[in-house]
C-alpha positions as CSV (number, residue, x, y, z in Angstrom):
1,X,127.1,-41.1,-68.7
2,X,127.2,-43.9,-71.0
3,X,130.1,-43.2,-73.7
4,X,130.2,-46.8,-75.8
5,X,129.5,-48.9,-73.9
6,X,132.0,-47.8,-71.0
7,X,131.3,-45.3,-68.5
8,X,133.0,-42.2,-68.4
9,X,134.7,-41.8,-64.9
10,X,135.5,-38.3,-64.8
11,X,135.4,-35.2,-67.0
12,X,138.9,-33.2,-67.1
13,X,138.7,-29.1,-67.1
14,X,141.1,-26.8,-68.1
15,X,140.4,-25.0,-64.7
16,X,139.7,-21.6,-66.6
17,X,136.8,-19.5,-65.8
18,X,134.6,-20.1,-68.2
19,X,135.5,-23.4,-69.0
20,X,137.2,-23.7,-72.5
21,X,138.1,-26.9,-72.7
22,X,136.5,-30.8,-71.2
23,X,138.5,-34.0,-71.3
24,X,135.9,-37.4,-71.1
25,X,138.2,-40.5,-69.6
26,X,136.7,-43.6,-70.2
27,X,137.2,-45.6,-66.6
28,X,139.2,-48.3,-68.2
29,X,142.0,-45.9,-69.4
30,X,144.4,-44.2,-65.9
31,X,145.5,-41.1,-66.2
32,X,146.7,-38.4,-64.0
33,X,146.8,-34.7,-64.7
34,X,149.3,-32.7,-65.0
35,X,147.7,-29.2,-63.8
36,X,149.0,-26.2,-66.4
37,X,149.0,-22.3,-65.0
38,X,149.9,-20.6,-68.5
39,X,147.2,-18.6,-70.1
40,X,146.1,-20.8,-72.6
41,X,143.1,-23.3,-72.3
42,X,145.2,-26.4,-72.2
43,X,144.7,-30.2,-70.2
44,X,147.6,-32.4,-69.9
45,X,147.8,-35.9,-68.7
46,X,150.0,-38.9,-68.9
47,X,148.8,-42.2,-69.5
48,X,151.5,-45.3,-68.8
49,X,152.7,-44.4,-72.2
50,X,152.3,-41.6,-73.3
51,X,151.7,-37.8,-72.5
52,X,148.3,-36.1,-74.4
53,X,147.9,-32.4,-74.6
54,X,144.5,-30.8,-75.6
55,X,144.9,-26.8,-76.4
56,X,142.2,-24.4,-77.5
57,X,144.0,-21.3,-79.6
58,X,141.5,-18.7,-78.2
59,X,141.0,-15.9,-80.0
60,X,139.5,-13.7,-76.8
61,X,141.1,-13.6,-73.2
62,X,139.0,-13.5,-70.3
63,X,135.7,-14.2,-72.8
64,X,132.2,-13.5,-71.8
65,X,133.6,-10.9,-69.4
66,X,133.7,-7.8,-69.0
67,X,137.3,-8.1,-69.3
68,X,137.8,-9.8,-72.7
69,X,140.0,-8.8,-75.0
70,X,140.9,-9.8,-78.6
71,X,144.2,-11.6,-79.1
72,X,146.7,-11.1,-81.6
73,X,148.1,-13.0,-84.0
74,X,151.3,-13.0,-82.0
75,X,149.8,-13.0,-78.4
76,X,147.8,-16.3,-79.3
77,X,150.9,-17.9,-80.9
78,X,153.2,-16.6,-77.9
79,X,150.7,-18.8,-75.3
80,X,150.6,-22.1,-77.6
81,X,154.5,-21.7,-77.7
82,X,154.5,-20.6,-73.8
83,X,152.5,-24.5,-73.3
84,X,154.5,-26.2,-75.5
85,X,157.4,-25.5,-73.9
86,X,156.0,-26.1,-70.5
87,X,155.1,-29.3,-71.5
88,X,157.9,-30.6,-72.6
89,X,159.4,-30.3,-69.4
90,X,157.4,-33.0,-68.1
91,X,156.6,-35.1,-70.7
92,X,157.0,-39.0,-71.6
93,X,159.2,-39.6,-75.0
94,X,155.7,-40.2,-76.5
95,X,153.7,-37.1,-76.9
96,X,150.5,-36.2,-78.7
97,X,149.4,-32.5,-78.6
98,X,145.7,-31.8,-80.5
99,X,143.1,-29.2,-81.0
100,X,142.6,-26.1,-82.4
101,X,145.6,-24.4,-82.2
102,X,143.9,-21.3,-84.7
103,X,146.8,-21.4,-86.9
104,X,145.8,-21.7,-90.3
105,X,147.8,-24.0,-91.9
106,X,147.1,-23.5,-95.6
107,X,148.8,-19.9,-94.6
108,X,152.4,-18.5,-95.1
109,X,152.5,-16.8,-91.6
110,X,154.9,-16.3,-88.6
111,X,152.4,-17.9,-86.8
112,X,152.9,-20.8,-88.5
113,X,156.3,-20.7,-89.3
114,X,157.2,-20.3,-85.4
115,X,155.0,-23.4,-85.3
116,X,156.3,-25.5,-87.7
117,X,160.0,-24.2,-86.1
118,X,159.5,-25.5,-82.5
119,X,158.4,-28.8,-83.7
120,X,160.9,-29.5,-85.6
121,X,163.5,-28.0,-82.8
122,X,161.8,-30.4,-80.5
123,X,161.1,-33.5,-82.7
124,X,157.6,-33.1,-83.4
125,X,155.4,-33.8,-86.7
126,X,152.3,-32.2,-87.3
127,X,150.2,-35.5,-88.1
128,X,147.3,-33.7,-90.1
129,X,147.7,-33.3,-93.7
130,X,144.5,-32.0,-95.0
131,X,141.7,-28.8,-94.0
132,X,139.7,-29.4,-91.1
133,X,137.4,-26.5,-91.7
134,X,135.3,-26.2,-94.6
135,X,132.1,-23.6,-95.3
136,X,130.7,-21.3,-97.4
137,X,130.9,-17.8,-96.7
138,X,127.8,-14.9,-97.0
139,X,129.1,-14.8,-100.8
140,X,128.7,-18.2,-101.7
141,X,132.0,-19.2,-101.8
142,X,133.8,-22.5,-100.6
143,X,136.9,-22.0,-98.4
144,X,138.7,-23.8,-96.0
145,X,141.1,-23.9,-93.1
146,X,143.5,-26.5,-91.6
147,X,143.8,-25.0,-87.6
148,X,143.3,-28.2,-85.6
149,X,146.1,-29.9,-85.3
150,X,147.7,-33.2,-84.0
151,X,151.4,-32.7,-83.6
152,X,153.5,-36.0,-82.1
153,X,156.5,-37.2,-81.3
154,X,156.4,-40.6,-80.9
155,X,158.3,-43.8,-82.3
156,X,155.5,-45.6,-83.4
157,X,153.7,-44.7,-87.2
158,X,149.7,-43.0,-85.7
159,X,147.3,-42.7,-88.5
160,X,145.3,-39.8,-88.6
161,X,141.5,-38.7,-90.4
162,X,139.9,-35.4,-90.1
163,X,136.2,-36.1,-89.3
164,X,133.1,-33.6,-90.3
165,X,131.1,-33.0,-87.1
166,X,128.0,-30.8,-86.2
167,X,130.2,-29.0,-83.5
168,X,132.5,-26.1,-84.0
């Protein structure tokens, strides 16, 4: 595949079954993997620098199975927190952690409050400031929701923007 100009090397998996998550590497960029057993859909590699996390917040375990369940609230916050942790173990003193972590944000919950708590126990900052969801429901009425997230810790000032994109 063609991706820029640059060809993509490799495509990262989380290693679930089905797949939940995909990580393109342009060749020019090294990383290696760091592989994660935990029950959430999650990819981890270290560059030279830095170490990148990608997390999906799933709302259904073992989905498209016979098996699958609904998550809590709780359940799905427990496994972000659960990788987090992990992670931390192993990673470099910079640290970028994004995706949809399906924590809402623009809510008062435990969910996020337990969140916003480990980060700041562990010297994170949530980098997005604004929704990254918008629609209109079956009534006609606007909403939004701010549940992917790019949290950091990292010396250097990153600039983020939320971008509108056919995919969900």
């Amino acid at each position: 595949s063609d991706w820029g100009g640059k060809k993509i090397i490799r495509c990262i998996v989380d290693g679930k079954v089905p797949c939940r998550l995909c990580l393109y590497v342009k060749d020019d960029i090294q990383v290696t993997v760091l592989p994660y057993d935990g029950e959430l859909p999650a990819i981890t590699v270290h560059t030279a620098q830095s170490t990148f996390g990608f997390v999906y917040g799933e709302f259904t375990s073992n989905a498209y199975t016979k098996d699958s369940a609904r998550l809590s609230d709780k359940q799905r916050t427990n496994r972000i927190l659960d990788y987090l942790s992990w992670l931390i173990q192993f990673a470099r003193s910079s640290v970028h952690i994004m995706g949809d972590f399906n924590v809402d944000f623009l809510q008062n919950s435990t969910s996020k409050l337990r969140l916003q708590s480990w980060c700041a126990d562990n010297y994170f900052t949530q980098l997005i400031n604004e929704p990254t969801r918008e629609y209109t429901g079956i009534n006609g009425k606007s909403s939004s929701t701010y549940i992917d997230l790019c949290i950091s810790r990292s010396h250097k000032k990153l600039n983020t923007n939320v971008i509108s994109t056919p995919l969900s």
